[in-house]
N, C-alpha and C positions, 0 to 999 in steps of 0.2 A: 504494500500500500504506500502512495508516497506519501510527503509527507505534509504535500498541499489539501490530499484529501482529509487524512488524520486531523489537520485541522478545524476543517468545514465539521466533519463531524463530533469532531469538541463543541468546534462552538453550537451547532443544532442542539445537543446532549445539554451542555449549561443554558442556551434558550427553552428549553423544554424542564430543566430544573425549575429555574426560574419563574416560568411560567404553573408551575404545580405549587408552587410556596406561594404566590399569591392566589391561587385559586382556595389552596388553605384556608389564607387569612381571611380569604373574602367567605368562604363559607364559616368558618370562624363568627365573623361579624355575623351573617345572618341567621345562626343558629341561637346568639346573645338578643337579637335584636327580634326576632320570632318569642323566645322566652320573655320579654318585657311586653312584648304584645301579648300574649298569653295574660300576662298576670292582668294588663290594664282590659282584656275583656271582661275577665272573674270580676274585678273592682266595679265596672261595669254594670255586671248580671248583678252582684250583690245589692250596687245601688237601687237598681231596678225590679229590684225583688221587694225591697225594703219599701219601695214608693206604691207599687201593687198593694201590699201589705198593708197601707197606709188607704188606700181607697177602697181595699175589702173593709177597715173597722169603718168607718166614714159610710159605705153604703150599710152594714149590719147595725150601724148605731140609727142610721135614719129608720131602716126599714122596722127597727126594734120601736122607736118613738111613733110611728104610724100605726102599730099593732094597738100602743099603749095608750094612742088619745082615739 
């Protein structure tokens, strides 16, 4: 092999390094940034759960006062 080609093919080898260490860190990122989405939907459903909750006593407290008068 000479050692023009030996070259070429290092460097393809460390462009292809190169290119898998960032594909890492980019999945990296999107695997942290998936997980904080994660948590800010739960924080979400909680709130949202919480507010339902709030308009089921509000309709059983009305519908309880209607029975009563």
């Amino acid at each position: 092999m000479s050692i023009e080609l030996f070259n070429q093919l290092e460097q393809k080898v460390a462009s292809a390094v190169e290119a898998l260490e960032l594909m890492k860190m980019e999945a990296e990122e999107l695997r942290e940034e998936n997980t904080r989405l994660k948590q800010e939907r739960e924080d979400w459903e909680r709130r949202l759960s919480a507010l339902l909750g709030k308009f089921d006593d509000v309709e059983t407290g009305s519908t309880a006062e209607q029975q009563a008068g």
